[in-house]
Biotite code that builds the C-alpha atoms (Angstrom):
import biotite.structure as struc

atoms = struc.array([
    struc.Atom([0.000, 0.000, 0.000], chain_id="A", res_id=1, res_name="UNK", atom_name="CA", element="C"),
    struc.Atom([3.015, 1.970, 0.240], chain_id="A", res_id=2, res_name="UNK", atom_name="CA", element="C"),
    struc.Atom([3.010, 3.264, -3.247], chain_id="A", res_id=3, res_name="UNK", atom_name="CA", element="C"),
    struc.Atom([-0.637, 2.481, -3.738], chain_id="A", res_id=4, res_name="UNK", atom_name="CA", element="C"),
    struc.Atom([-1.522, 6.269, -4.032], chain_id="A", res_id=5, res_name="UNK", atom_name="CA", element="C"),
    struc.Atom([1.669, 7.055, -6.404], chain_id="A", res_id=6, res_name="UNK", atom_name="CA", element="C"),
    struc.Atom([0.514, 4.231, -8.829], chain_id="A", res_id=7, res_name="UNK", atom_name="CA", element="C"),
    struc.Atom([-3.221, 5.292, -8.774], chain_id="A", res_id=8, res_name="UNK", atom_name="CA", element="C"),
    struc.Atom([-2.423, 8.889, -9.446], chain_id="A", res_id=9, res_name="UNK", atom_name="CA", element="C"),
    struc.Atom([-0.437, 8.110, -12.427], chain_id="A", res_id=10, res_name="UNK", atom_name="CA", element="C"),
    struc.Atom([-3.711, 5.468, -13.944], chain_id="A", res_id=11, res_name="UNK", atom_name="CA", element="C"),
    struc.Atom([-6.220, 8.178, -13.531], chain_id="A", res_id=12, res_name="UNK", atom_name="CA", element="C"),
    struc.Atom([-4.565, 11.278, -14.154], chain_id="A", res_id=13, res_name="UNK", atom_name="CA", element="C"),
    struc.Atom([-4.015, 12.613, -10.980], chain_id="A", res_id=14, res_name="UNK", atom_name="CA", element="C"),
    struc.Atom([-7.991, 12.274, -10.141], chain_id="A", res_id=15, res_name="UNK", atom_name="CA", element="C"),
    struc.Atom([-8.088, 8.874, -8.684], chain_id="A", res_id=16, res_name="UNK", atom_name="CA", element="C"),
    struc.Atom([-7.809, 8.774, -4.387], chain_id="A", res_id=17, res_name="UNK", atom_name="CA", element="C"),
    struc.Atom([-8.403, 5.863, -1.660], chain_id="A", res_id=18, res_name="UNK", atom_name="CA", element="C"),
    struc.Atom([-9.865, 5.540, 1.649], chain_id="A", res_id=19, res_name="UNK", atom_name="CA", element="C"),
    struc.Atom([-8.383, 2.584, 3.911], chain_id="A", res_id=20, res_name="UNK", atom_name="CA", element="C"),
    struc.Atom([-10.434, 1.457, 6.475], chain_id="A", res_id=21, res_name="UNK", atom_name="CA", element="C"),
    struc.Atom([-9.922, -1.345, 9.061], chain_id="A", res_id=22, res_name="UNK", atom_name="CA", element="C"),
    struc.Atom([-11.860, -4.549, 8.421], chain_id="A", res_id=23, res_name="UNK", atom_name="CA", element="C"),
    struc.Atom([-11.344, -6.928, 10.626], chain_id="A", res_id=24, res_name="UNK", atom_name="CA", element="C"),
    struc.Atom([-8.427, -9.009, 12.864], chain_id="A", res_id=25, res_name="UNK", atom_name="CA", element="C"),
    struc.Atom([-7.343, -12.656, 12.412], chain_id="A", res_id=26, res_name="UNK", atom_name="CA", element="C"),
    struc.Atom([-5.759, -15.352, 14.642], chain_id="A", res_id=27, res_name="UNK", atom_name="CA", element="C"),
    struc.Atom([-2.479, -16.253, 13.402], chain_id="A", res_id=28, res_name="UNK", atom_name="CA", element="C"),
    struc.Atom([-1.520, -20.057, 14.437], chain_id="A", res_id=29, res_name="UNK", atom_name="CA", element="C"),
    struc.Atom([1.104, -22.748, 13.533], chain_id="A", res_id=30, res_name="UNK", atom_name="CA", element="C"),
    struc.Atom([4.027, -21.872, 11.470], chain_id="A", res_id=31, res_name="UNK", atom_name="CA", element="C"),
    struc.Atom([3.102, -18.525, 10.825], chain_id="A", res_id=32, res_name="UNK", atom_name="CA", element="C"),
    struc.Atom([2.532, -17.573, 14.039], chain_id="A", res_id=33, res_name="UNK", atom_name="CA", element="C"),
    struc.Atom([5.806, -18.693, 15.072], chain_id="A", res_id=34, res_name="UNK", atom_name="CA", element="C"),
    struc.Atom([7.707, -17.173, 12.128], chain_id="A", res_id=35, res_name="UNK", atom_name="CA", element="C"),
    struc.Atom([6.108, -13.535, 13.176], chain_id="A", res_id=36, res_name="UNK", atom_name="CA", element="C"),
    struc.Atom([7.354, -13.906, 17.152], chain_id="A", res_id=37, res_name="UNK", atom_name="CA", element="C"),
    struc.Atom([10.884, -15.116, 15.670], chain_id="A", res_id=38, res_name="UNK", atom_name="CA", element="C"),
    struc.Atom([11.222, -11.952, 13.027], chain_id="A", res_id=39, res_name="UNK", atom_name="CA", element="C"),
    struc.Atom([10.315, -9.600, 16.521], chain_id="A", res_id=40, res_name="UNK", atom_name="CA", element="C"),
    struc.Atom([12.569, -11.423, 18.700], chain_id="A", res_id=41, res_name="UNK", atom_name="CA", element="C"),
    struc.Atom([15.451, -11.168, 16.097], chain_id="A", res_id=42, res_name="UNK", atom_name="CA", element="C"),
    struc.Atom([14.486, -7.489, 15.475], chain_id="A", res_id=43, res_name="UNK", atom_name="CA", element="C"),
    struc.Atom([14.156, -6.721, 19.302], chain_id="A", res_id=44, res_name="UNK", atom_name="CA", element="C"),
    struc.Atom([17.576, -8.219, 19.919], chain_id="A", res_id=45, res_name="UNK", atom_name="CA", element="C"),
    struc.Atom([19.485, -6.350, 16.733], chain_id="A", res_id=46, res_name="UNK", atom_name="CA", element="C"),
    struc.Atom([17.785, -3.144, 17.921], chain_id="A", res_id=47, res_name="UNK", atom_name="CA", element="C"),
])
C-alpha cells in the first residue's frame, strides 16, 4: 500500500484517491505464528 496512491495517481490522471479502512483481525496459528514472534525477537535483539 506503500506506493498504492503514487501508482493510482499516475492510472487516472491525478484524479483517482483511496480511503483505507480497518476490516477486521485474524488469529495467526502454527508456522506462521511462530515465524512472526521469531522476526520480533530477532528485530528486538538487533535493535
Amino acid at each position: 500500500m506503500d506506493n498504492l496512491i503514487v501508482e493510482l495517481r499516475s492510472a487516472t490522471a491525478g484524479a483517482g484517491f483511496y480511503q483505507a479502512r480497518f476490516d477486521h483481525l485474524a488469529e495467526v496459528v502454527g508456522k506462521q505464528a511462530r515465524d512472526i514472534v521469531a522476526a520480533h525477537t530477532a528485530k528486538a535483539s538487533a535493535g
